[in-house]
C-alpha positions as CSV (number, residue, x, y, z in Angstrom):
1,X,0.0,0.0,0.0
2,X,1.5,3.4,-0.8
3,X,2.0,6.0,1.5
4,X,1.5,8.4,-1.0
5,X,3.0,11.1,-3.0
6,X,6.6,12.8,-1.8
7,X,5.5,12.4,1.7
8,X,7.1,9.1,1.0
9,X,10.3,11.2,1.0
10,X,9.8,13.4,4.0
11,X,10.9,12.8,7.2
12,X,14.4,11.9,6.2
13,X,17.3,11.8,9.1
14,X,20.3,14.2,7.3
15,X,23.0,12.0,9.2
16,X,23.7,8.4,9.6
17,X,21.5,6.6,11.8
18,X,23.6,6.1,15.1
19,X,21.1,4.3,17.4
20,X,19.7,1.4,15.3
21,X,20.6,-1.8,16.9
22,X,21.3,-5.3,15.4
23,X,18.2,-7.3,14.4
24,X,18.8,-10.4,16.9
25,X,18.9,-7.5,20.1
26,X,15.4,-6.2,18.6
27,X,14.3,-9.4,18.7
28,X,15.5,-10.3,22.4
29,X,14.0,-6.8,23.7
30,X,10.7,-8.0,22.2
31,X,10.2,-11.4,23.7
32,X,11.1,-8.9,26.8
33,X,8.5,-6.4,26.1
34,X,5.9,-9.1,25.4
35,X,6.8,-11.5,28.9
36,X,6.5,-8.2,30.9
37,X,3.2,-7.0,29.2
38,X,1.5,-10.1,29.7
39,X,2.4,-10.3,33.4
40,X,1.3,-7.1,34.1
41,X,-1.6,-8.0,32.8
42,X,-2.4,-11.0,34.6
43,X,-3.2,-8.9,37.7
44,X,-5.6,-6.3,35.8
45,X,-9.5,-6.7,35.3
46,X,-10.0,-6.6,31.5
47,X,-13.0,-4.3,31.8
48,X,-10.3,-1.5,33.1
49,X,-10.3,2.1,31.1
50,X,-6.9,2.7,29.7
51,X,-6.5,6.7,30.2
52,X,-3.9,6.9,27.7
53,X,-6.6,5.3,24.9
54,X,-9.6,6.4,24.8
55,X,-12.6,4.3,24.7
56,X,-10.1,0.9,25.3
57,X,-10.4,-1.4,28.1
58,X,-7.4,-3.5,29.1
59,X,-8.8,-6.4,27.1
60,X,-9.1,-3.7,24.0
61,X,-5.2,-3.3,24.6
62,X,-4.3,-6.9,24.5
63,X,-6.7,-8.1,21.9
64,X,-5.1,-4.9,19.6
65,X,-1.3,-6.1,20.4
66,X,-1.3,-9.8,20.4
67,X,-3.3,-9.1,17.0
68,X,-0.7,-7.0,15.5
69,X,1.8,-9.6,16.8
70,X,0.5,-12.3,15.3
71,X,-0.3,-10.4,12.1
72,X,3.4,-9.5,11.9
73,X,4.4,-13.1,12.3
74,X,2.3,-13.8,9.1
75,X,3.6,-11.4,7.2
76,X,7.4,-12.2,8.3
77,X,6.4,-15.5,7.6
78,X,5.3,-15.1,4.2
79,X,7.5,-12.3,3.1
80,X,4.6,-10.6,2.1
81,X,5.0,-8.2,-0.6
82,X,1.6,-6.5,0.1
83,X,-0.2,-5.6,3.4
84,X,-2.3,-8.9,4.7
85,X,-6.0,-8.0,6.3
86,X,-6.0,-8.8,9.8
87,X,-9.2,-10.1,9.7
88,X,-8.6,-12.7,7.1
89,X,-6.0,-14.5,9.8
90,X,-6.9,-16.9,12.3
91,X,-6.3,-15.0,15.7
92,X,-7.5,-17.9,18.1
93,X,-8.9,-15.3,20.5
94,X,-9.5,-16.6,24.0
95,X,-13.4,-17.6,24.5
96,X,-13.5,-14.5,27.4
97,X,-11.7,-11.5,28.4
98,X,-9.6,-13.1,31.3
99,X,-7.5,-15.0,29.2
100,X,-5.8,-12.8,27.0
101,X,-3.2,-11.7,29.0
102,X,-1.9,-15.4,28.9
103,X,-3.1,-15.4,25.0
104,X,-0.9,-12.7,24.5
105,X,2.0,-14.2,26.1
106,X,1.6,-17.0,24.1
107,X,2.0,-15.2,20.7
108,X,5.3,-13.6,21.5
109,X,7.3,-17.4,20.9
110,X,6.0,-17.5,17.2
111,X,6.6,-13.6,16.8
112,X,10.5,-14.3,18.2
113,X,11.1,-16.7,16.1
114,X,9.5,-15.9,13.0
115,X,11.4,-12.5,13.2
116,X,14.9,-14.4,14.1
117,X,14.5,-17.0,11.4
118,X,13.6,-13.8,8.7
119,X,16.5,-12.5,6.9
120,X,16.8,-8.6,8.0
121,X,18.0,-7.2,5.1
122,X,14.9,-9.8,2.8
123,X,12.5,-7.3,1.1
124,X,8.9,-6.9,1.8
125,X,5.5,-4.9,2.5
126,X,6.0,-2.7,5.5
127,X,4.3,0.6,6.5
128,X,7.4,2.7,7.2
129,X,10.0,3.9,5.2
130,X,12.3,0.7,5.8
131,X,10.9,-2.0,3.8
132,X,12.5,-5.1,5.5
133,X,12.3,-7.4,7.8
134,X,14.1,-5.9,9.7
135,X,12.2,-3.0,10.5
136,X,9.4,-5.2,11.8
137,X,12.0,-6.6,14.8
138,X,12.2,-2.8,15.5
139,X,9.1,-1.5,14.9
140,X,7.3,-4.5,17.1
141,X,9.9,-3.6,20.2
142,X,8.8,-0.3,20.1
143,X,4.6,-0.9,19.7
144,X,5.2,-3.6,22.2
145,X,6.6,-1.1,24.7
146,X,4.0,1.5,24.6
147,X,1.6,-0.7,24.8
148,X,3.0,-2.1,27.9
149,X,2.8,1.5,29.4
150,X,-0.6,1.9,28.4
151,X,-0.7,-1.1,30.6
152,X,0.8,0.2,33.7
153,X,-1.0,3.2,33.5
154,X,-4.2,1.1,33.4
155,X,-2.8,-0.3,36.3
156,X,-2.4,2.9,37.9
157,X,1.7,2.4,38.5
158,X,4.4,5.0,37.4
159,X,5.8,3.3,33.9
160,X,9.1,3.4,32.6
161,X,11.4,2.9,29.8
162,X,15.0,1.2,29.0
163,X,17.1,4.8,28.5
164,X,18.3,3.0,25.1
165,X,14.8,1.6,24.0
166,X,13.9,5.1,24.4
167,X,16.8,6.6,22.3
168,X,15.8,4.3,19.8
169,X,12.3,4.8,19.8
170,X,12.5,8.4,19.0
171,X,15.0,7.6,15.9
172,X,12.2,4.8,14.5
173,X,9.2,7.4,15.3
174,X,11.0,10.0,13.5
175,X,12.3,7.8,10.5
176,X,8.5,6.6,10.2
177,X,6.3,9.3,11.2
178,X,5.6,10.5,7.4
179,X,5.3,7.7,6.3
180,X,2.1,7.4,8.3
181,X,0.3,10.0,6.9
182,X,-2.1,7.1,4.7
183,X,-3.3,6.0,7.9
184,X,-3.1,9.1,10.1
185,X,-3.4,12.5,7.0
186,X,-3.2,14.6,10.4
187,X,1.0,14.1,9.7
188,X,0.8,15.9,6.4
189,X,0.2,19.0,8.1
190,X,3.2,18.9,10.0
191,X,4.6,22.1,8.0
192,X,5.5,25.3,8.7
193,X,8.6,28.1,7.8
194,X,11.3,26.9,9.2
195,X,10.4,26.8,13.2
196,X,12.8,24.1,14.9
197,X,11.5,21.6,17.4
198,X,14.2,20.3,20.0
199,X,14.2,17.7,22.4
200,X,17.4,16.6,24.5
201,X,17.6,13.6,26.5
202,X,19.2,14.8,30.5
203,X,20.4,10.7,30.6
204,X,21.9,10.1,27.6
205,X,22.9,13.4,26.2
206,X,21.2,12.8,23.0
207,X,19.3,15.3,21.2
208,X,16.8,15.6,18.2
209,X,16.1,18.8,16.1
210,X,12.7,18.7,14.1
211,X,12.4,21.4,11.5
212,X,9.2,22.4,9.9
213,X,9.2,23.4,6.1
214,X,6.5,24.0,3.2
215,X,6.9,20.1,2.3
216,X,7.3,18.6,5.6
217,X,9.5,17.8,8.1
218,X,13.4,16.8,8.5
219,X,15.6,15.8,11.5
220,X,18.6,15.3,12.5
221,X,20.5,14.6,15.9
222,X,22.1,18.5,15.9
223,X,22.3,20.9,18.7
224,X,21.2,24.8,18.4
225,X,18.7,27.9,18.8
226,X,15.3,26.0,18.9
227,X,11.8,27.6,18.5
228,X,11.0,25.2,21.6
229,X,12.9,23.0,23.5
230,X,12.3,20.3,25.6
231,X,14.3,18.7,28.0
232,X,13.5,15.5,29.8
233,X,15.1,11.6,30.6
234,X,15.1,10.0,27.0
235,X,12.0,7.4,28.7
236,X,9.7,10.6,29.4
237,X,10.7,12.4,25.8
238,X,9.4,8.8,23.8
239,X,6.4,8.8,25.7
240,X,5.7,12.5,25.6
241,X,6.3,11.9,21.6
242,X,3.3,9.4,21.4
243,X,1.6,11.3,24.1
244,X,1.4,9.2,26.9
245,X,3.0,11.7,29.0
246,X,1.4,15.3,29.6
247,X,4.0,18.3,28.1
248,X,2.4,19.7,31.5
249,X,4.0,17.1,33.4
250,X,7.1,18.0,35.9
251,X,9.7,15.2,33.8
252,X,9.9,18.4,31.5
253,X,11.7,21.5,31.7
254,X,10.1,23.6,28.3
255,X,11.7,26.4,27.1
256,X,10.3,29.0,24.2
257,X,7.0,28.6,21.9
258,X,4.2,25.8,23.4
259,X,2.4,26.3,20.8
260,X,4.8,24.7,18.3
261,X,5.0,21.7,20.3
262,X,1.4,21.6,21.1
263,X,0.9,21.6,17.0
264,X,3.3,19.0,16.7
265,X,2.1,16.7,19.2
266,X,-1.7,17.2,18.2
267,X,-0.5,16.6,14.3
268,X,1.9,13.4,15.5
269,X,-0.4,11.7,17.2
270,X,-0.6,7.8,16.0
């Protein structure tokens, strides 16, 4: 499925990508992410509201990711060279709500290995501007993890993330984010003349600079004058990036135009 016109193009990093890991460590931090989502879960109700999703229970949650997991592990499977329907695969949903935090647990061994058997560099259908395997090993981390802090947040506890996941995470959101825009058209208007988003991670030192043009967005990992800035642990920065954490919230220390980052987290939003 195309994403569509020279949005294809935008979101480009200007610089080599410095944080990408090797394809067998995404695989590891995924059976990871999955074994400590579904034990979470075990201890929620189902019928819990997930703040962080509207209109989802807890059960939504894990019936959406073990779905996407096991989609995934068709598509790896096959190689497939065009998106598969979801609702043409056999799911084998749980009979009631209580057991899909053990359902989802279960899917995460044919996910693991599907993705380790796959060749990363083989060629097929993917959303994001890496066609490959190998950006489903990444791309399946990072889902998984949010997903697990929507979780905990249903759950009421204070979530975290792994410094490096995080790092990470805001490279494959950035790389992606265009991409999106077939799914989520909210991401082509993420324009503007020039004004310059920066975040800079206080535990790892790392920084991003977003710049708004006339035909999109482009990034890099540079340091300078910023329309906004925002300064927070790299865990708090992901999470503020697919809003699960309030730009309100104490982790941040904000400096310049809100309004920029407002627009670009209300334009973002996947």
């Amino acid at each position: 499925m195309s994403t569509g016109g020279r949005w294809q193009d935008q979101g480009a990093n200007t610089e080599p990508d410095r944080h990408r890991w090797p394809h067998g460590r995404y695989c590891d931090a995924v059976a990871a992410e999955i074994a400590r989502f579904a034990a979470l879960a075990s201890d929620v109700d189902p019928s819990t509201p997930v703040p962080s999703c509207p209109d989802w229970t807890v059960a939504d949650l894990l019936e959406h990711t073990g779905a996407v997991h096991r989609w995934v592990t068709e598509m790896v499977g096959r190689l497939a060279a065009q998106r598969l329907l979801r609702a043409d695969l056999d799911l084998g949903l749980p009979d009631e709500p209580a057991g899909l935090a053990a359902w989802l647990g279960a899917g995460a061994g044919p996910l693991v290995a599907t993705l380790r058997a796959g060749d990363p560099d083989a060629p097929m259908w993917a959303w994001g501007a890496d066609r490959h395997v190998r950006f489903w090993s990444r791309r399946m981390l990072h889902e998984t993890t949010v997903h697990r802090v929507d979780g905990e947040l249903a759950a009421g506890t204070d979530p975290t993330v792994d410094a490096a996941v995080a790092v990470d995470g805001i490279d494959e959101l950035l790389e992606n984010l265009a991409c999106a825009a077939y799914f989520r058209p909210d991401v082509r208007e993420l324009r503007g003349d020039g004004e310059r988003l920066a975040l800079r991670a206080t535990d790892t030192g790392d920084a991003w600079s977003i710049v708004l043009d006339a035909d999109g967005y482009r990034w890099d990992h540079s340091v300078g004058d910023a329309t906004v800035e925002v300064v927070a642990p790299a865990g708090a920065l992901l999470l503020l990036l697919y809003r699960r954490r309030d730009p309100g919230d104490d982790r941040f220390r904000r400096r310049g135009d809100d309004a920029l980052l407002d627009r670009w987290l209300e334009r973002s939003a996947l």
